[in-house]
C-alpha positions as CSV (number, residue, x, y, z in Angstrom):
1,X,-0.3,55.2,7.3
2,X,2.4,52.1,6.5
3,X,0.9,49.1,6.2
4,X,1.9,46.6,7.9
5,X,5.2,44.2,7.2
6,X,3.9,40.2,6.6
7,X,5.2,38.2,9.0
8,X,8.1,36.7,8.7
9,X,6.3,33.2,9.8
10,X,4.9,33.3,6.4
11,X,5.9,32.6,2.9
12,X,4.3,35.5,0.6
13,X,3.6,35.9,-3.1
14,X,4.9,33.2,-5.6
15,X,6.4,30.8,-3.0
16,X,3.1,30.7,-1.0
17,X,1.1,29.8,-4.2
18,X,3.8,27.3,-5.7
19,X,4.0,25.9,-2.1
20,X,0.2,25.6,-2.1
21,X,0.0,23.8,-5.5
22,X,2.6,21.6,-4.6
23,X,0.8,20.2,-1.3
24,X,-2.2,19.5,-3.1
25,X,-0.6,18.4,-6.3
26,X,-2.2,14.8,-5.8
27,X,-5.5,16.0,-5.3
28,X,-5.0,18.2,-8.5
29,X,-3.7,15.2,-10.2
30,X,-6.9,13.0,-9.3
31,X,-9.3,15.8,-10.2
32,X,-7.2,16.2,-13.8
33,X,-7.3,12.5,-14.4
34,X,-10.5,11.9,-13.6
35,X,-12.0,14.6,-15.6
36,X,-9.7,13.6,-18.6
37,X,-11.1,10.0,-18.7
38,X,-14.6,11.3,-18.2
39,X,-14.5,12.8,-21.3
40,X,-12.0,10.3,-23.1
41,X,-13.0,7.1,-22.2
42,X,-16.8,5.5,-23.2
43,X,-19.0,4.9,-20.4
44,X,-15.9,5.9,-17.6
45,X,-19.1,7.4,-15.3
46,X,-21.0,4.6,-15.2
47,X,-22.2,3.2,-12.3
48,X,-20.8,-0.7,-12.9
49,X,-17.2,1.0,-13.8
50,X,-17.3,3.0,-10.8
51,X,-18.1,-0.2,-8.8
52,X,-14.8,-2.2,-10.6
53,X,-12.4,1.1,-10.2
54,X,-13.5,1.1,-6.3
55,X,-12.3,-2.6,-5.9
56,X,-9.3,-2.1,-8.0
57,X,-8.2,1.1,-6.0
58,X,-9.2,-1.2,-3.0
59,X,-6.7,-3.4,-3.1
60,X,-3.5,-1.0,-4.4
61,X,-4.8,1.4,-1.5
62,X,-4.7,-1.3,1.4
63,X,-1.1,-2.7,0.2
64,X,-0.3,1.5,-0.1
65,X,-1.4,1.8,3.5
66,X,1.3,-0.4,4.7
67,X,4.1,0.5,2.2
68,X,3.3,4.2,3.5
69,X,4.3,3.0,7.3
70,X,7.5,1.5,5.9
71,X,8.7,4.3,3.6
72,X,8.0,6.5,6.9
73,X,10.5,4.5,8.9
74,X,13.0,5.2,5.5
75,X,12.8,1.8,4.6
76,X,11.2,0.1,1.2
77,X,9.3,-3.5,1.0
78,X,9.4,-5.1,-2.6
79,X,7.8,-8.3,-1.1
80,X,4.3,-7.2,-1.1
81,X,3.4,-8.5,-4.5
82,X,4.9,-12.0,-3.7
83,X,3.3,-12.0,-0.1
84,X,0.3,-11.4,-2.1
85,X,0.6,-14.6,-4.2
86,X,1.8,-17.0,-1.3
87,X,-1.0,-15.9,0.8
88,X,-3.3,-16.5,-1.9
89,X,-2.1,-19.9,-2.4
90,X,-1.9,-20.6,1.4
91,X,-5.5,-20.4,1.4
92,X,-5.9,-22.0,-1.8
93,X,-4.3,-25.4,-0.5
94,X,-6.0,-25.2,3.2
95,X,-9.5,-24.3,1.2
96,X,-9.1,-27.8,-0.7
97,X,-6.8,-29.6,0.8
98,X,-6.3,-28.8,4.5
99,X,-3.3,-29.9,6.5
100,X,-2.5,-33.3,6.6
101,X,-1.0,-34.5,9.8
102,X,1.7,-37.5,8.4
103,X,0.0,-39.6,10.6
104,X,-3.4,-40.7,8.3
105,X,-5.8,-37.5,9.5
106,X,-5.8,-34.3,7.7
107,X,-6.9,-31.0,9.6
108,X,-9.6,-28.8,7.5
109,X,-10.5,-25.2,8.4
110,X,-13.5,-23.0,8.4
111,X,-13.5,-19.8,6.6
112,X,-12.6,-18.0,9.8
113,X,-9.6,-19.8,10.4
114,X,-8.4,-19.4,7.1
115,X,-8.6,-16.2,7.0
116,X,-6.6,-16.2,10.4
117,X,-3.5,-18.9,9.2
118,X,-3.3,-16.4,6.3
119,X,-3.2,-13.3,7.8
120,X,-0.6,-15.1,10.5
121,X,1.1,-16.0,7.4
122,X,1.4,-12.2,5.7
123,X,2.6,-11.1,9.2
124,X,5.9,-14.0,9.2
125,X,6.5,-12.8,6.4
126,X,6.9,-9.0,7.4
127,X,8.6,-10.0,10.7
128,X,11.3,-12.3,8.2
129,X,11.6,-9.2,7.0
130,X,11.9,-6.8,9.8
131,X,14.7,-9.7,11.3
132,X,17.0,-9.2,9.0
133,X,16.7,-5.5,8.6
134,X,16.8,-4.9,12.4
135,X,19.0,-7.4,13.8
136,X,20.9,-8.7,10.6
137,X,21.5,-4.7,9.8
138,X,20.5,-5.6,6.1
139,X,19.1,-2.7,3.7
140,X,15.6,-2.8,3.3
141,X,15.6,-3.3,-0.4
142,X,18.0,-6.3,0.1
143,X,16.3,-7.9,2.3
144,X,13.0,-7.6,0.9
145,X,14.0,-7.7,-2.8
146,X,15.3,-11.2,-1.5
147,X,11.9,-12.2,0.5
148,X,10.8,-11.4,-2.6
149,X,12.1,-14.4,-4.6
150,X,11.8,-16.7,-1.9
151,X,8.1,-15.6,-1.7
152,X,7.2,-16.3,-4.8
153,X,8.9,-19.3,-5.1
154,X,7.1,-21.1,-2.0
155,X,3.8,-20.2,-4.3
156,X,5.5,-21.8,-7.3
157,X,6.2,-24.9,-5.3
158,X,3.3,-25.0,-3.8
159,X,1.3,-26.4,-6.8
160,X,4.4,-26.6,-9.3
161,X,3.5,-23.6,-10.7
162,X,-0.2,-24.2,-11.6
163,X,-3.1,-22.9,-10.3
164,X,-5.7,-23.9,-7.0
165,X,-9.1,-23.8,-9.0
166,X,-12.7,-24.0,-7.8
167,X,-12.2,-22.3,-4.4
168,X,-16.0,-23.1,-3.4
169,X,-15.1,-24.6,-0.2
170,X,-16.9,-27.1,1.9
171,X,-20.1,-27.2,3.6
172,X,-19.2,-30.2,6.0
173,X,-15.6,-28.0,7.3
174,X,-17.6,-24.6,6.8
175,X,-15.4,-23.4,4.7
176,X,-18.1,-22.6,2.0
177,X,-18.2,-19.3,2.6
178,X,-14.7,-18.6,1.4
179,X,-16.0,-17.4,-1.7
180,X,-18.5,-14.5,0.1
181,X,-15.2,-12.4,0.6
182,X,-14.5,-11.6,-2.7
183,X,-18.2,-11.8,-3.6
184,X,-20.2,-10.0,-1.2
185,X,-20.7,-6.9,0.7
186,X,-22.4,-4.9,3.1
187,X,-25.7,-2.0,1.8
188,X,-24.4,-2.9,-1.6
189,X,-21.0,-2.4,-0.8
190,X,-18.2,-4.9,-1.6
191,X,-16.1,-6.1,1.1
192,X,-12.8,-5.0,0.2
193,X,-13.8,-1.2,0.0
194,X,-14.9,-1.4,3.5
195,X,-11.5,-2.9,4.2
196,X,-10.0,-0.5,2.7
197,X,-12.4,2.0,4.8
198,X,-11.4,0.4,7.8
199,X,-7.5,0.0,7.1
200,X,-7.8,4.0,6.2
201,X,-9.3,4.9,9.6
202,X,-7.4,2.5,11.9
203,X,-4.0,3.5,9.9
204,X,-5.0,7.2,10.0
205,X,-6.2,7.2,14.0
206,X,-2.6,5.5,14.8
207,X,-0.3,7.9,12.9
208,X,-1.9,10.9,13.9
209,X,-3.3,9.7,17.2
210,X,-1.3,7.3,19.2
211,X,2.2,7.4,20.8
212,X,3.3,4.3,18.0
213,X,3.0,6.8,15.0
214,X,4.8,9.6,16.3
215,X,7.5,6.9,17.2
216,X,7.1,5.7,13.0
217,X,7.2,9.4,12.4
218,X,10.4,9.8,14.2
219,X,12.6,7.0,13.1
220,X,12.1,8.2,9.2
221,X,12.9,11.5,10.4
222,X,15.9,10.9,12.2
223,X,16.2,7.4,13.7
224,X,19.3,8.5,15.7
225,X,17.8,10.9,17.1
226,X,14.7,8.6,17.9
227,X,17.2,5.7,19.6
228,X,18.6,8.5,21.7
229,X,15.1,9.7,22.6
230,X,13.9,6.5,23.4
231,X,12.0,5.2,20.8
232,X,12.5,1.2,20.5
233,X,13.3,1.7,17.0
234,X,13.8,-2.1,16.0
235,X,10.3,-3.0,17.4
236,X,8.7,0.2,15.2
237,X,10.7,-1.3,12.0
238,X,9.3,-5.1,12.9
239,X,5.8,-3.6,13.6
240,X,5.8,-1.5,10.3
241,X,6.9,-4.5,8.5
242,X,4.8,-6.6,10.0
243,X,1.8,-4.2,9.2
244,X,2.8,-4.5,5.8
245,X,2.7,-8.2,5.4
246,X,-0.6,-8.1,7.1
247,X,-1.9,-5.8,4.5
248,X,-0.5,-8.1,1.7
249,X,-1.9,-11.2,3.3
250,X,-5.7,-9.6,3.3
251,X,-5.7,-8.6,-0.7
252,X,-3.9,-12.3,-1.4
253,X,-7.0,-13.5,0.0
254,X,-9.7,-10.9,-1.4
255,X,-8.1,-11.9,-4.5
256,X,-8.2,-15.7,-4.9
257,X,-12.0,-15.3,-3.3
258,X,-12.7,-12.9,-5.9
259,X,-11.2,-15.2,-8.7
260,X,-12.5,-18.5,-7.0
261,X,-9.0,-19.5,-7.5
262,X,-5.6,-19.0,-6.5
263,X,-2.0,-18.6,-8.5
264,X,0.8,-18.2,-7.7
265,X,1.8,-15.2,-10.1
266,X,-0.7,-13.1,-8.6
267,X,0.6,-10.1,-7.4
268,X,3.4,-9.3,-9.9
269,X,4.5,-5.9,-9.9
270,X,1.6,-5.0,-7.1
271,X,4.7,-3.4,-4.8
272,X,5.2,-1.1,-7.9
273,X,1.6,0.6,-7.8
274,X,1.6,0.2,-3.6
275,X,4.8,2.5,-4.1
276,X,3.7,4.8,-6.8
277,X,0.2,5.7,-4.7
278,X,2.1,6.3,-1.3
279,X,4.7,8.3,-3.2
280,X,2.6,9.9,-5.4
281,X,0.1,10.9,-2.0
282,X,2.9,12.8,-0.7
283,X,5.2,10.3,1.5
284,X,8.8,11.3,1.2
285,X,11.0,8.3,0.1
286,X,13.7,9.8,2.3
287,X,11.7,9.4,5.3
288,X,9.8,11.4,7.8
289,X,7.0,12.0,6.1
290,X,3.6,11.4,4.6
291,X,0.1,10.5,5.2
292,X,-2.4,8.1,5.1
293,X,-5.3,10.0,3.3
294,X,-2.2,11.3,1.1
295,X,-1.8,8.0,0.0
296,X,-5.4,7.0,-0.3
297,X,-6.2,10.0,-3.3
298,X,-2.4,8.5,-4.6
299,X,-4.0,4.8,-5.0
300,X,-7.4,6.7,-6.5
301,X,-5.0,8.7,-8.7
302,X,-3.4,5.1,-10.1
303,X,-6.5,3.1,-10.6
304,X,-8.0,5.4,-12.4
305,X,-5.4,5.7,-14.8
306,X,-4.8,2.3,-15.3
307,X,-8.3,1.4,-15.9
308,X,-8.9,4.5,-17.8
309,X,-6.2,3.8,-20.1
310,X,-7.6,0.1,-20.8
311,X,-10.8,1.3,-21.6
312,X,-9.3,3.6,-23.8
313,X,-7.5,0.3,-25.3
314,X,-4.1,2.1,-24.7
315,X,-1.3,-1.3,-24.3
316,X,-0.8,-2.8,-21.6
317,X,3.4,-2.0,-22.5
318,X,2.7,1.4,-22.7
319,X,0.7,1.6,-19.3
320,X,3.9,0.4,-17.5
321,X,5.6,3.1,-19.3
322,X,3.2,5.6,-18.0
323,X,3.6,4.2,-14.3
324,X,7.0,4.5,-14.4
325,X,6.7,7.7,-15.4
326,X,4.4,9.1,-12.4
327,X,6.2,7.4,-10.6
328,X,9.5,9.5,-11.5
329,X,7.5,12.8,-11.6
330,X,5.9,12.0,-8.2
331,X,9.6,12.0,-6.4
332,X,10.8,15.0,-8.3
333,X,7.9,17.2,-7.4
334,X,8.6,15.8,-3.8
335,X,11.7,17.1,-4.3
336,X,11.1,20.3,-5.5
337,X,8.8,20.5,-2.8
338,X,11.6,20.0,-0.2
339,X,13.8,22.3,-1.6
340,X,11.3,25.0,-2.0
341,X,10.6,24.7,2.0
342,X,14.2,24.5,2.5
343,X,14.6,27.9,0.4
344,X,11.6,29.4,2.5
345,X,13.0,28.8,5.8
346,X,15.9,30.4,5.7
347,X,14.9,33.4,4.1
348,X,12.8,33.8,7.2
349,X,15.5,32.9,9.2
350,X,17.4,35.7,7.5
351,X,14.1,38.0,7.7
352,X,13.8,37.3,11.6
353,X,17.9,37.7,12.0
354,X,17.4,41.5,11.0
């Protein structure tokens, strides 16, 4: 009796086990990583390091969960890091210093509204952005690699360079509790990782879910296309940009409640790691494709090399080295990836042609 012929449908032998590796190569890549430090690094597995990695990977994964949107749409945003420090310092100067009116009364907020003026913040920011890529028809890494600049030079100004300290807030305004974001959690649990837990689900329900994603989905793919379809493409790039900002604005302000302090050269280089995770979790800088719990093992995959590598006393110039080159490795195993499919499919067109 002849067996039967595989399907045509199918990629068999060597391609369907390289193509196999190469979708999981981030999970690979976390498991390696994190069983080389385990064995490498002093205490790595204990329980207060695996508190401080969670918040570290915390913050990378919630900017990574917004850069992912935008490299969807085909676009890049460099202005996370700054949006980061501005925010930070925005809630910095209304935390001690309010708004005064020019007219002898100064306005102070609670916590709440704080929180809310900086998040409002981190979202003009993202729409500056998504203005003059949609309707100013400039690149995405112009534009942003300009907000950039002018981002962190409105934290510069904002206290001449030096730094908000003592971020403790006021009883009388109820702004006291500024520092409980940073500091505080739920069953043990810092507040940023269920952030992060909540940005995850919420980002994750709206790609796969909702009409919006398939829209983001479909403007990276082929935004032509999309326009002709009709997908509002400006308003997905504005919202994805947008998105991002928000995302920025909500670790600028974990951060200075963390520190009890703001500055305005936090964030440097945070667009670099937000980049490397979503990359590095499978989102195709070309656009199209990529997901959010892709990204989320990418930003697990980068904190735990850069805090394995510091307890391991490896320096700090050699770390960016080692970013850098994930970073590079990441895209050309994408690519590989890509061409592998590419290869695949038409050999079954062939096979189905006969």
């Amino acid at each position: 009796m002849t067996p039967a012929a595989p399907s045509p449908a199918t990629p068999m032998g060597g391609d369907a086990f390289l193509l196999l590796l190469l979708r999981l190569r981030t999970f690979i890549a976390l498991i390696a990583v994190f069983a080389f430090f385990a064995m490498a690094a002093p205490n790595f597995l204990s329980a207060a390091n695996m508190v401080i990695l969670a918040k570290h990977v915390s913050l990378n994964a919630i900017l990574a969960i917004g850069m992912t949107f935008v490299i969807i749409t085909g676009g890049i945003d460099l202005s996370v890091g700054s949006i980061v420090g501005l925010c930070g310092m925005v809630a910095g100067w209304l935390v001690l210093y309010g708004i005064d009116l020019q007219i002898g009364y100064t306005v102070f907020f609670n916590t709440f509204e704080i929180i809310l003026i900086v998040l409002l913040v981190g979202m003009v920011v993202g729409a500056i952005n998504g203005f003059l890529i949609t309707r100013l028809n400039v690149a995405p890494f112009i534009a942003t690699l300009g907000t950039l600049y002018v981002a962190r030079g409105l934290a510069l100004l904002s206290s001449d360079g030096g730094t908000f300290a003592n971020l403790r807030g006021n009883a009388e305004y109820g702004s006291n509790s500024f520092t409980a974001i940073g500091a505080s959690g739920l069953l043990g649990v810092p507040w940023s990782i269920w952030t992060m837990v909540a940005l995850t689900c919420a980002a994750a329900y709206l790609a796969a879910r909702t009409p919006l994603g398939r829209h983001i989905y479909a403007v990276g793919g082929n935004e032509r296309g999309a326009a002709l379809s009709g997908v509002k493409v400006n308003r997905v790039k504005m919202f994805v940009y947008m998105f991002s900002g928000f995302c920025a604005a909500i670790v600028g302000l974990i951060i200075s409640s963390q520190l009890v302090a703001s500055h305005p050269a936090t964030g440097e280089t945070f667009e670099l790691n937000a980049i490397a995770a979503a990359v590095l979790g499978g989102t195709s800088m070309s656009g199209g494709r990529g997901r959010i719990a892709g990204t989320i093992v990418g930003a697990f995959v980068i904190g735990i090399l850069a805090d394995g590598l510091v307890m391991m006393g490896v320096s700090s110039f050699w770390q960016t080295v080692i970013k850098g080159l994930v970073i590079i490795a990441a895209v050309v195993v994408d690519q590989a990836q890509q061409r592998l499919q590419a290869s695949v499919a038409l050999r079954q067109q062939a096979a189905l042609g006969k």
